[in-house]
N, C-alpha and C positions, 0 to 999 in steps of 0.2 A: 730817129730822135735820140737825144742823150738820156741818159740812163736818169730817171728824175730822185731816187734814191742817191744819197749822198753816205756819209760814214755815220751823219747823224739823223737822218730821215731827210725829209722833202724840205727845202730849201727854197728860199725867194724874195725878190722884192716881192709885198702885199697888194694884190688891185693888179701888178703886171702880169708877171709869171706865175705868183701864187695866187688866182681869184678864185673866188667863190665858186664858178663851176670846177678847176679843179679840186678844190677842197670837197663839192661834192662829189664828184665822183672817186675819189681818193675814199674819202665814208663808205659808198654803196663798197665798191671795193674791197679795202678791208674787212667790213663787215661780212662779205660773206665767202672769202679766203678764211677768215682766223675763226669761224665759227661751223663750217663746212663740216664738222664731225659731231656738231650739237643737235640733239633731239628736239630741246628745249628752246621757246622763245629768246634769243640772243639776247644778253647786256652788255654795253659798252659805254666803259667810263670816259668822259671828256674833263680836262682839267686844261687851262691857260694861264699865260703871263699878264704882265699890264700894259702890252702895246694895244691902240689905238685900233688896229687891224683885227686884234683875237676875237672881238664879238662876232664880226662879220666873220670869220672862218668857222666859230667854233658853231656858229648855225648852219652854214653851209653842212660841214660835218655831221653836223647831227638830219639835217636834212635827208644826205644820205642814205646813211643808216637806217632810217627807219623806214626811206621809200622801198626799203630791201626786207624789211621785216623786224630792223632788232630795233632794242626797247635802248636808249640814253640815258646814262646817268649822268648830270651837268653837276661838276663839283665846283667850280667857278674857280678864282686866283689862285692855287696853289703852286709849288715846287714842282718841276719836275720829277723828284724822287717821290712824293706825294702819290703820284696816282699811278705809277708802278707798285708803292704799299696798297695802297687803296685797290686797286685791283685784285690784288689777293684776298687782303681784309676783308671786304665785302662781294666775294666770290664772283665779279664778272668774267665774263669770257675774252675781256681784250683794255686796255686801254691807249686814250688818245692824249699827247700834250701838244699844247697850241703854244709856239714859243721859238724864238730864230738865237737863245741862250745868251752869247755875248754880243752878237751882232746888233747894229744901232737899229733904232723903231722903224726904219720903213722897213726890214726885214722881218721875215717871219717863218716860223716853220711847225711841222707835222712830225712829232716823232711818235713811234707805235709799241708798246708791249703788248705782249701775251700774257695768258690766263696765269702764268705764274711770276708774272713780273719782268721779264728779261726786252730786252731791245729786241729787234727781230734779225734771224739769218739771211743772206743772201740770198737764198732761194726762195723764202716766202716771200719776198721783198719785191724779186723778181715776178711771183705766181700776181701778188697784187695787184704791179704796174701794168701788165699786159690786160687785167683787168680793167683799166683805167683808162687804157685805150680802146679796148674791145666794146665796154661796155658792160653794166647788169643791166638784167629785167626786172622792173621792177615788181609791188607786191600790188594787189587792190586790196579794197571794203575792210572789213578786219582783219588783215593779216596785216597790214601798217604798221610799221611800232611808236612806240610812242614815246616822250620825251618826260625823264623826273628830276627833281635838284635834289640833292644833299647839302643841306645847308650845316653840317658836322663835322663834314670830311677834315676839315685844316686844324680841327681840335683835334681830331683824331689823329692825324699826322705827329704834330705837334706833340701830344701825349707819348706817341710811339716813340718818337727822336729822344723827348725826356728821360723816356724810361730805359735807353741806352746807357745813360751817364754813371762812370764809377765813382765819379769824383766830383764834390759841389763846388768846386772852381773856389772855394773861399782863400779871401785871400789880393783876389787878382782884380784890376782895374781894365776893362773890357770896352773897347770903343769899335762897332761893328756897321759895316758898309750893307744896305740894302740894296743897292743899284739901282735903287726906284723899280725895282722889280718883283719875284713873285716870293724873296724874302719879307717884303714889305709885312704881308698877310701875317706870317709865324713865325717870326724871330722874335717879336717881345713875349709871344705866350711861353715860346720854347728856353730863352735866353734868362726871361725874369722870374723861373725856377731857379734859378739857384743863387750863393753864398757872394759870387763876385758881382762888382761893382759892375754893371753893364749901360754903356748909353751907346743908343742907335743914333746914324746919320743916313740920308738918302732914301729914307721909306716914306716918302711921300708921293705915288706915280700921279700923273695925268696924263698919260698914255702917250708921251710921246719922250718922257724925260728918260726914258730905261736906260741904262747903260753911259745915258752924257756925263764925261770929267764925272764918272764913279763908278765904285764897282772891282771887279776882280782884273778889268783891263783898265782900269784910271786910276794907279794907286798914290798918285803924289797927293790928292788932298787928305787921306787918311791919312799918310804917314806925318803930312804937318800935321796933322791935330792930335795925332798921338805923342810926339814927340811934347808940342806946346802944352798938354792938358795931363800930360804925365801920368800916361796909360802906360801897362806893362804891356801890350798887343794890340793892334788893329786886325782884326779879321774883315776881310771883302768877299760878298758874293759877287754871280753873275746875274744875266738878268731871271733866270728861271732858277737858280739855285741849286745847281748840280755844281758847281764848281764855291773850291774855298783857296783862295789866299792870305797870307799874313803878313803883316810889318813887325817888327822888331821895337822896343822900346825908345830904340834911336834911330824908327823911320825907316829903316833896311830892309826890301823887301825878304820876305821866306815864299819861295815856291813851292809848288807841287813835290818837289823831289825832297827837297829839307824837310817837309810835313812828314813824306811818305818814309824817310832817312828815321828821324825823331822817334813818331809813331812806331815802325818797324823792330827798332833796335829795344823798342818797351815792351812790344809784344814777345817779341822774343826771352826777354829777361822773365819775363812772366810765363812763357811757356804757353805761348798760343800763337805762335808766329808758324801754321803746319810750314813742315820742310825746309823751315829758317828763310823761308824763299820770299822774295816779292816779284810782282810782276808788272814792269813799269816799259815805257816807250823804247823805240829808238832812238829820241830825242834826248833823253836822259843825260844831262849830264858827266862829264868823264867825273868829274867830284865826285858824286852820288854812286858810281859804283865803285869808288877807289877806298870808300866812306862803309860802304857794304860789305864788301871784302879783310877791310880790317874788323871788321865784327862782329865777323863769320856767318854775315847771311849771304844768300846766294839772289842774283838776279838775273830774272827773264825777261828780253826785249820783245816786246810785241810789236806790230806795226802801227800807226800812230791812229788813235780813234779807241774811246773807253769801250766800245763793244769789243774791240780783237783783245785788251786786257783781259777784258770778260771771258771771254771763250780761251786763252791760255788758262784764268784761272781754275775754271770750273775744271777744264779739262787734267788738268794738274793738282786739284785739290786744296789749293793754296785760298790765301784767305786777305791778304791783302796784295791790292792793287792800283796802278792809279797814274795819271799823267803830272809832266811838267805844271803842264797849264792848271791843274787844280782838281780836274777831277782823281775821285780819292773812291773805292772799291772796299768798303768794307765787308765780305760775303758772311761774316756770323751774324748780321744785323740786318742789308738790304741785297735787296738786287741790282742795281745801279747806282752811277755815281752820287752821292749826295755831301752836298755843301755844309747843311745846316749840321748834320751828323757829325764830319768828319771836325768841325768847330766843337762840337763839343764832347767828343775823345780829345782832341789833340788839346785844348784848352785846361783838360782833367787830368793829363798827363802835364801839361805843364804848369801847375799849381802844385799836382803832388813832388814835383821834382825840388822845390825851390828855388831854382834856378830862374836866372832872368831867360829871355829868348835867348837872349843875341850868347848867350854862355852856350849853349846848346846849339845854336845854328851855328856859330863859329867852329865847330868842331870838324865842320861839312863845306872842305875847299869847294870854290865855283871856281870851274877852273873858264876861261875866254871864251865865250860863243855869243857868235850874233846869229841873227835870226832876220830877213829880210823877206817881205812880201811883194814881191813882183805882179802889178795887176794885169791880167793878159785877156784876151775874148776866152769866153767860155768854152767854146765850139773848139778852142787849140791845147787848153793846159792842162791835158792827159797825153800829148804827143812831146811836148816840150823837154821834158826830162830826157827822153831820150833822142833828140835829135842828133846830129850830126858835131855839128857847130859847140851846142853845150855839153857832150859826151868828152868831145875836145876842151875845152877852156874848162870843166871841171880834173879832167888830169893834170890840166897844166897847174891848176890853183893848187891840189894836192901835193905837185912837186915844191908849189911857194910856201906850202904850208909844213911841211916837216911832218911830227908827231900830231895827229889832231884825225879829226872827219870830215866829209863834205858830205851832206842830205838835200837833195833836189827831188821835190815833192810837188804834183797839184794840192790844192786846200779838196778836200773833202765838202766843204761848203760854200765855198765863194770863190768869185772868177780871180784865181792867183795860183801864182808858183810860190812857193815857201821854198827857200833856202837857206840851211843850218850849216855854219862853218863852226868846228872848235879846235881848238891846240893850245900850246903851252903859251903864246905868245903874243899876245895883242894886237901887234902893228903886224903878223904876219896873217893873223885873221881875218883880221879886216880889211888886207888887200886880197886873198886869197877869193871874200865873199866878191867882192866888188866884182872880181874880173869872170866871175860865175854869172852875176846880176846883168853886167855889162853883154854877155853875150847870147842871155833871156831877152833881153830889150832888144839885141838886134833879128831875131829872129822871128820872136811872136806872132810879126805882119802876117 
């Protein structure tokens, strides 16, 4: 069987691959992996998104768990950064997020922290799944555990993100993307503290709207309404809110790297940037470290997935981190990536600056990369990258390409090969990926 652990936990369509007997045994499972050193009656928090799927998992879930003995905390819609706080805040021994983040609504997924917030290593990951196959036993009569809600948690959240801010954003005219997702819940408690002008779009879910034409992967309807409504920024989550993107006053997307570029170069001026370092993808932009380098920070390439960020950074001490795609690592604040957060540093920083965006992101060459999603069977696109055929046609594209990179990747969470071509030169790019793509497709079968 394939390894059901992905880069960002368990992964699936909802009802096919991800149903309710897995999601319970996936509970029973974790539950009694992540609490296996406890004396004490087990708590584990549940928190979900707003697809259509998440009730029905997130009882599956709790099912689980407590045919195994631990006790449910149901905190209902929140972020996924949310119940990584919440877990610590209210001392559970584990928590769970029901959420497939950018993927459309028939997707859904299981990601897990520990008792202190963190994603999980590969190796408990591992101890789980075999769990999952193997089987628990479960508990009888009273030893059951039993299910409670926190109907607080997202205030709580919310207050905590607040109480992050150096800067009351006064000043700035703010137009923010919910995704119809689990920004929906706490972006106006968290966004309508402060000085700037703030109106939301997209926060209205009905479980199936998450992620459609909005959000952190739909950026063109933000950027018209920023532009038309003569907002200084568009900020976009995704559908769980661990991820933030931005537009520009004139519609121009700012990614993950520009954020992490912005943000970094301030911390640094302020003297909290430890090691001047950041710790960002392979994916990374040649801009973004060309942009780094003049500003005398230094950066570390991790491999792609905000957990291997994480584990560079903790292990290196460093204090920001963060991918292309958005997710952003602030480690003096949280333990995972979060969206709502990283909107409102980067939004305080750029109020205090004066500056419009686009003065500040222009600073920060994008130099040519495309980016191509090859959909291939599941069962193949861990072998594909290294084939034969594509090991060839990826040198040959290298020789087309000059100065630049090729990155031949499976996704992490969905049935695709990712391919990242960049160099100085646009029309040599974009043949270079083609003929990369071209001989993923002949192969795949």
């Amino acid at each position: 069987m394939a390894r059901l652990f992905g880069t960002d936990g368990i992964r699936g369509v909802a009802g096919d691959f991800l149903d309710a007997a897995l999601a319970l045994r996936t509970g029973a499972a974790a539950a009694t992996v992540l609490t296996e050193s406890t004396s004490h009656r087990p708590r584990i928090i549940i928190g979900k998104d707003t697809r259509i799927s998440s009730d029905m998992l997130e009882s599956a879930l709790a099912a689980g768990i407590t045919s195994v003995g631990g006790d449910v905390l149901l905190v209902g819609v929140v972020p996924t950064p949310a119940v990584a706080f919440l877990t610590v805040r209210l001392g559970a021994d584990a928590g769970i997020m029901i959420s497939a983040s950018h993927n459309p609504f028939e997707h859904n997924g299981i990601k897990i922290f520990d008792a202190n917030g963190y994603k999980l290593p590969d190796e408990m990951e591992d101890r789980i799944e075999k769990l999952i196959t193997d089987g628990v036993p479960g508990k009888t009569g009273a030893d059951i555990g039993r299910v409670y809600h926190e109907v607080n948690a997202a205030a709580s959240y919310s207050e905590h993100v607040r109480s992050c801010a150096e800067n009351d954003m006064s000043g700035l005219r703010v137009l923010i993307d919910c995704a119809n997702g689990s920004a929906s819940r706490t972006a106006r408690d968290i966004f309508g503290g402060f000085a700037a002008q703030v109106d939301i779009i997209s926060d209205a879910p009905n479980g199936v709207n998450i992620n459609l034409d909005c959000g952190s992967t739909h950026l063109g309807a933000l950027a018209e309404r920023v532009k038309a409504g003569g907002y200084d920024v568009g900020i976009a989550f995704d559908g769980d809110a661990d991820r933030c993107l931005a537009v520009n006053e004139r519609g121009e997307p700012v990614d993950g790297d520009h954020i992490m570029a912005i943000v970094g170069r301030e911390l640094m001026r302020r003297g909290r940037l430890a090691g001047d370092t950041i710790v960002a993808t392979v994916m990374s932009n040649l801009g973004f470290h060309k942009f780094a380098q003049a500003n005398g920070m230094k950066v570390i390439a991790a491999p792609v997935g905000d957990r291997y960020v994480l584990e560079e950074m903790r292990k290196g001490g460093f204090v920001l981190g963060g991918e292309q795609s958005g997710h952003l690592i602030f480690l003096d604040y949280t333990t995972t990536g979060d969206g709502q957060l990283t909107a409102v540093l980067f939004l305080g920083m750029l109020a205090a600056s004066g500056k419009k965006l686009s003065e500040l992101d222009n600073e920060i060459r994008q130099y040519p990369q495309i980016l191509r999603n090859v959909t291939v069977p599941a069962s193949v696109k861990h072998r594909l990258a290294s084939a034969p055929e594509v090991v060839s046609a990826t040198k040959e594209a290298e020789a087309m390409l000059g100065e630049g990179r090729i990155l031949v990747r499976p996704s992490g969470t969905e049935a695709l090969v990712r391919v990242m071509v960049e160099g100085i030169e646009a029309d040599r790019v974009e043949r270079a990926c083609a003929h990369v793509v071209a001989a993923i497709e002949s192969v795949k079968e």
